[in-house]
C-alpha positions in Angstrom: -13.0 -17.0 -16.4 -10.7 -15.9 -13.6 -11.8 -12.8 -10.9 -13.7 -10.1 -11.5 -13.4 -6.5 -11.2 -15.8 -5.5 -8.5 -16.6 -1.6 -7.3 -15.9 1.9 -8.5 -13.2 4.7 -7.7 -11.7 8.2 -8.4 -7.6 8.9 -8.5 -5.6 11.8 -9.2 -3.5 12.0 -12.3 -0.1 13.8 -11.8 1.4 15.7 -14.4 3.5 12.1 -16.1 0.3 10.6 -16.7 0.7 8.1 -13.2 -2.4 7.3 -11.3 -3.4 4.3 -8.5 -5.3 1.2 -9.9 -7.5 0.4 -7.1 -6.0 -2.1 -4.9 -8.9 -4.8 -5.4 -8.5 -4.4 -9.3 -4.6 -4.9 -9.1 -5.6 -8.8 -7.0 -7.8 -9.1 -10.0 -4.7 -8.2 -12.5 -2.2 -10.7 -11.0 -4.4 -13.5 -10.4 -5.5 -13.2 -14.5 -1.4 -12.9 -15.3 -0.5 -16.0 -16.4 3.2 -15.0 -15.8 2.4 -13.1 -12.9 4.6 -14.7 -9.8 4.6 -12.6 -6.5 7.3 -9.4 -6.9 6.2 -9.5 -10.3 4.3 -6.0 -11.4 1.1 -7.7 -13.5 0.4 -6.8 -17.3 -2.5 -5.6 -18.8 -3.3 -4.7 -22.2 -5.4 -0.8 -22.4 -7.6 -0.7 -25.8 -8.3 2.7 -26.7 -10.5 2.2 -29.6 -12.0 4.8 -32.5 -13.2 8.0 -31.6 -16.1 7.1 -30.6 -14.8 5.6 -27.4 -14.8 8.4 -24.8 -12.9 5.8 -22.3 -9.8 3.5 -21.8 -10.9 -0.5 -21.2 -8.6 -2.1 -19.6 -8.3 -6.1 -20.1 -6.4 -8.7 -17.7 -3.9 -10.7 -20.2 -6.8 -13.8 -20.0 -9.3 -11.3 -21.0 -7.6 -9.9 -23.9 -6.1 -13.5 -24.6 -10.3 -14.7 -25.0 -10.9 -11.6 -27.5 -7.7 -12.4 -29.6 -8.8 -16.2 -29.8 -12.2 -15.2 -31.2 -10.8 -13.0 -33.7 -8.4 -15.4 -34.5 -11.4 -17.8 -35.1 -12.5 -15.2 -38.0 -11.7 -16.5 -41.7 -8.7 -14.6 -42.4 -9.0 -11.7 -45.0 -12.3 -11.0 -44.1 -13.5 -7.8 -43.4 -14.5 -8.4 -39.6 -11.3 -10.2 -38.6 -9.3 -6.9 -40.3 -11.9 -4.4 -38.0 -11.1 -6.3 -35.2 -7.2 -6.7 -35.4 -7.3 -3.1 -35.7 -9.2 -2.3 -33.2 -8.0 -4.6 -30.3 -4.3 -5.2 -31.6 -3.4 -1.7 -33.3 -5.5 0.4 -31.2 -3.9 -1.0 -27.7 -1.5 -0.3 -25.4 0.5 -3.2 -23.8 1.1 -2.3 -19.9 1.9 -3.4 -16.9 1.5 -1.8 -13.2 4.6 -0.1 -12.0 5.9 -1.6 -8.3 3.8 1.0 -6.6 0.5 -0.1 -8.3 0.6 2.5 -10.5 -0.3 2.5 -14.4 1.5 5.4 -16.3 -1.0 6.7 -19.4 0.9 8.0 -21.9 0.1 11.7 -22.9 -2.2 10.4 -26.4 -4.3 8.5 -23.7 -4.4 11.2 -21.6 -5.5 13.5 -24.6 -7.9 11.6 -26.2 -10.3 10.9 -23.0 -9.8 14.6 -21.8 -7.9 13.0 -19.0 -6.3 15.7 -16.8 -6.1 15.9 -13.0 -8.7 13.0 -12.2 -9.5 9.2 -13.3 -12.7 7.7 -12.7 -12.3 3.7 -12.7 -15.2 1.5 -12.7 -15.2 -2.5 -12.9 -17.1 -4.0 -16.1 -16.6 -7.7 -15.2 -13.8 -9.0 -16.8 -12.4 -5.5 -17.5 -12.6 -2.4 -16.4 -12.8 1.6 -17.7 -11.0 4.7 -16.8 -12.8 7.4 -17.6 -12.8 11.4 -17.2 -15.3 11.9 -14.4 -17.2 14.5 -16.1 -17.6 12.5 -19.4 -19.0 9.5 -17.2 -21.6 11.4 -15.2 -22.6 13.2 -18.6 -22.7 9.8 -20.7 -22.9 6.6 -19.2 -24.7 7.5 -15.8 -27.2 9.3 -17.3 -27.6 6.3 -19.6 -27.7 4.1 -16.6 -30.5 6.5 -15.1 -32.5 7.1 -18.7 -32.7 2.8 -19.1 -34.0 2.8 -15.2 -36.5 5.4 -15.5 -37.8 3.3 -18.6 -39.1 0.3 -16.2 -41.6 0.1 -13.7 -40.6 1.1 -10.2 -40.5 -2.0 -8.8 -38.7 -3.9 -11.6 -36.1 -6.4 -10.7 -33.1 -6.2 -13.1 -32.2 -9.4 -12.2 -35.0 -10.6 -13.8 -32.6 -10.5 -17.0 -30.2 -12.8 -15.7 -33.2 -15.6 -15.8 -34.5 -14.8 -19.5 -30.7 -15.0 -20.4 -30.6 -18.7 -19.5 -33.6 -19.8 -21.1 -32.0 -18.7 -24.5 
């Protein structure tokens, strides 16, 4: 596992779809580029998903090279290996960050996040999301709020990270 994606940001969109990738996120991008040399622009792969997904997650190349390994582990012809082909392979969009750090999201991107004038990015380890701010605040940080609410007030979430090693 290389770097990770740390922090959370907002960026205009212009009107061809071009907006900033955090500067942090784009030393995570080349440093998980295999091919990446310096004067290079890094790659990236952007899964869009199903229609469920109300965001874009964008994977370094070793990210999205662990994902493809573990569906390539999957007994071919089965059901979950075919799921998961489609969803990672044919719902994807190969990148790579223009020379001013600069993705360009392509107008069915754009369109199916809402995405207009403003992206919301937010680190997720080993990936991270662009979202439409509005659909974030609405969705995921209330989510975020509604699970905190749920524990005591002086619960330690890092408790989790001890029960996860004694599994």
């Amino acid at each position: 596992m290389g770097r990770r994606f740390r922090g959370e940001s907002h960026h205009k969109v212009d009107a061809k779809g071009r907006v900033s990738i955090p500067a942090s996120f784009r030393r995570v991008l080349e440093a998980s580029d295999p091919n990446w040399r310096d004067g290079d622009n890094p790659e990236l792969v952007i899964v869009y998903g199903d229609h469920r997904r109300n965001f874009l997650e964008c994977y370094t190349i070793e990210a999205i090279e662990e994902v493809d390994a573990k569906i390539d582990s999957l007994p071919r012809g089965s059901m979950e290996r075919k799921m998961l082909q489609r969803l990672f392979h044919g719902q994807s969009f190969p990148t790579n960050v223009d020379e001013t750090g600069r993705l360009v999201l392509p107008a069915k991107l754009r369109a199916k996040i809402g995405l207009e004038n403003e992206a919301f990015f937010i680190a997720a380890g080993d990936t991270f999301q662009i979202w439409k701010p509005e659909t974030y605040e609405a969705e995921e940080l209330a989510r975020t709020e509604e699970w905190l609410d749920e524990l005591p007030e002086d619960f330690d979430p890092l408790i989790f990270l001890d029960s996860a090693k004694e599994e």
